[in-house]
C-alpha positions in Angstrom: 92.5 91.3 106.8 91.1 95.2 106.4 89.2 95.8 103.2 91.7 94.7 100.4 94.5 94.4 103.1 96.0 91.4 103.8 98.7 90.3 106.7 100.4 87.0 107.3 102.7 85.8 110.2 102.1 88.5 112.8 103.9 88.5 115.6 104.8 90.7 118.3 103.7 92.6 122.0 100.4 94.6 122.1 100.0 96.3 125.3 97.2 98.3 126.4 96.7 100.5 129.9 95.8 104.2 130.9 94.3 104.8 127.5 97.4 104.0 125.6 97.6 100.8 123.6 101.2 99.8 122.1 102.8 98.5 119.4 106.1 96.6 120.0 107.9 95.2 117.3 105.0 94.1 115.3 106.1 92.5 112.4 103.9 91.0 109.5 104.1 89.6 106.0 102.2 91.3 103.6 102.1 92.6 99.9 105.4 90.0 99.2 107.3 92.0 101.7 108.2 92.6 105.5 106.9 95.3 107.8 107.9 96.1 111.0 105.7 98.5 113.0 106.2 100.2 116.3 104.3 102.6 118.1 101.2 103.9 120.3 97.5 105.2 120.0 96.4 107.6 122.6 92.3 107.5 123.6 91.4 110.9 123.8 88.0 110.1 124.6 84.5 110.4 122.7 85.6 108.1 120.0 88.4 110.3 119.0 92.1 108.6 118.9 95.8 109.8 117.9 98.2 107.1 116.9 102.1 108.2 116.5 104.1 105.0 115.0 107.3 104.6 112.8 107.5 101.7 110.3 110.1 99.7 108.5 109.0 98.2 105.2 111.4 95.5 103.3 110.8 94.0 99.5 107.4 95.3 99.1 105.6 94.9 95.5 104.5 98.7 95.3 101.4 97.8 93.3 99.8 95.3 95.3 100.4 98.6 98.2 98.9 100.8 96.2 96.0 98.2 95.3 95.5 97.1 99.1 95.3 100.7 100.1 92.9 102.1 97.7 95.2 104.4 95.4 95.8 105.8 98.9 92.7 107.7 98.2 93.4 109.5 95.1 93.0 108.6 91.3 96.0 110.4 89.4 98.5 107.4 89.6 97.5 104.2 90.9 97.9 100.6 90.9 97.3 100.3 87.2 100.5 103.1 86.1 103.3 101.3 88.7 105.3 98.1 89.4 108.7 97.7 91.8 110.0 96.6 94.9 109.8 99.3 97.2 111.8 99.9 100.8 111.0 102.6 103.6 111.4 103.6 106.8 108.3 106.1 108.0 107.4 108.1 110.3 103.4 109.3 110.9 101.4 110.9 113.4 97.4 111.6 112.8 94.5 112.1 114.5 91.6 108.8 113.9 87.8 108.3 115.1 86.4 104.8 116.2 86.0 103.5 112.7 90.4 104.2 112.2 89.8 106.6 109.6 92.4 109.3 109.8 91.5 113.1 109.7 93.9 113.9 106.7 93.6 117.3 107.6 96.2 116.8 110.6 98.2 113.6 109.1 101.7 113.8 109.3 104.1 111.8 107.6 107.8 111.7 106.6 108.6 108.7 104.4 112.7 107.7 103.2 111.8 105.7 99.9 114.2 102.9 97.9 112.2 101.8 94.6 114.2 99.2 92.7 113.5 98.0 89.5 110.4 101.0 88.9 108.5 100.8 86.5 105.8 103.4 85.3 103.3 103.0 82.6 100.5 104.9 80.8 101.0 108.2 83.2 99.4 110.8 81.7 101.2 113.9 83.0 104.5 112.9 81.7 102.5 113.0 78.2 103.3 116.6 77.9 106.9 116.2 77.3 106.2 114.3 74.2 107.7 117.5 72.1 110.8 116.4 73.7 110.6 112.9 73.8 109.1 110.2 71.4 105.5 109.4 72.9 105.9 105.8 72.9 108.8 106.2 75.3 106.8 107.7 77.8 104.4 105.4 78.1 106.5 102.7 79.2 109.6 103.8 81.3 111.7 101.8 83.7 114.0 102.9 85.9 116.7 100.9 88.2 116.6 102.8 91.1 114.7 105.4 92.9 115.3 107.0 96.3 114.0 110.2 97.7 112.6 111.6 101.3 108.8 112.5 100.9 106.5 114.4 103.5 102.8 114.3 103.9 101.6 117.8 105.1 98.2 119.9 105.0 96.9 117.5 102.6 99.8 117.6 100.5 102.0 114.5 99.4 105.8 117.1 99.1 108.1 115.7 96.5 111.5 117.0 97.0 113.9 117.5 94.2 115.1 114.4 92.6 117.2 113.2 90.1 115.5 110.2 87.5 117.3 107.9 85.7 115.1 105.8 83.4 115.2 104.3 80.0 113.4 107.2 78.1 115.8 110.0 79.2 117.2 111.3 82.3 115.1 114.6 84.2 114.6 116.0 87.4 111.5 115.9 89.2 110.5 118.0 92.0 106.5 118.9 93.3 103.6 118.1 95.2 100.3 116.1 95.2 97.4 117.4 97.2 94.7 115.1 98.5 92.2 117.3 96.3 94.1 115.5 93.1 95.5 119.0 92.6 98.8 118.2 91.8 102.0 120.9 90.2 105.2 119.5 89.2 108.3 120.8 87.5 110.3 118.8 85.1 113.9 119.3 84.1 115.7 118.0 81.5 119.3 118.6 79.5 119.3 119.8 76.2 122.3 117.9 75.1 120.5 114.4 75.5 117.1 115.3 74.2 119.1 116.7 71.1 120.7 113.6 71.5 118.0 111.5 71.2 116.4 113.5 68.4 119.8 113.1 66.7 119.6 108.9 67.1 115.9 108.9 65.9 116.5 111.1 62.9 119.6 109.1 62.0 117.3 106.0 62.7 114.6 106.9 60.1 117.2 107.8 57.4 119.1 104.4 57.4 115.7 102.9 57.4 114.4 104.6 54.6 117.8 103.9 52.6 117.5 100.1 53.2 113.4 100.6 51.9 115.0 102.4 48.9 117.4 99.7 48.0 115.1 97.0 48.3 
């Protein structure tokens, strides 16, 4: 255990000489899933550390991650807006004093995500496209899958462009989240379905009114 995190089963080689300690095949159960983690942390002397790893990550319930890692230190979406089963494979390097806190300032991090059956709830930014879409839509949406390639850079979470398909309507997605909780993202929609879906709500209230009429 570390703070809220919580592994079970570990097994695998730990070897440390000539201020390097390594990571071979450690693999753990945690958060309903599978990791596997390789890699090494270099001593650089006066407390000061740099750890370079990739890890595999299999079946993992996104919120409990998001839970057991603090929001990963921010408060815009957290463990209270998401649920899913998420599968990576990442890459990291970062700098890290005695106490394994990371200078975010030099953390580096490319991350190939696989979120199956998403789902993301009472997210405020997504609010503002309420003139498009009915509100109650957005606060509930569920998607089936969800893959992209993220980067973590100069304090910035990267979010190349992406393609959503979820049950409120279909958009494109593309920004960044800085560790600040300055964030900027661009959202892209088609006309034709959110005239679509104005169309089906319209036609919706009309044969509803009708059958209020002739009872």
């Amino acid at each position: 255990t570390f703070n809220k995190f919580l592994a079970r089963k570990v097994a695998g080689t730990i070897a440390i000489g000539g201020g390097v300690l390594t990571l071979q095949n450690l693999d753990f159960e945690a958060m309903n899933g599978r990791f596997a983690l390789t890699g090494n942390v270099f001593d650089k002397g006066k407390g000061q550390f740099v750890i370079s790893a990739q890890m595999d990550a299999e079946k993992v319930d996104i919120n409990q991650l998001f839970d057991q890692c603090a929001n990963f230190g921010q408060q815009q979406i957290t463990a209270d807006n998401l649920q899913g089963t998420l599968d990576a494979h990442l890459q990291m390097a970062a700098p890290m004093d005695k106490y394994l806190s990371i200078n975010t300032d030099k953390l580096f991090v490319q991350a190939q995500l696989s979120i199956s059956g998403g789902r993301l709830y009472n997210y405020q930014p997504l609010q503002k496209l309420s003139s498009f879409i009915n509100v109650d839509e957005l606060r509930d949406i569920s998607f089936e899958k969800l893959e992209n390639t993220i980067e973590i850079k100069d304090k910035r979470v990267v979010i190349p462009q992406m393609e959503i398909k979820n049950s409120a309507i279909n958009l494109t997605a593309e920004g960044y989240h800085g560790f600040d909780n300055y964030m900027e993202y661009k959202f892209r929609v088609k006309l034709k379905e959110v005239l679509s879906k104005k169309f089906n709500r319209k036609k919706a209230k009309t044969e509803n009114y009708e059958e209020d009429k002739e009872g």
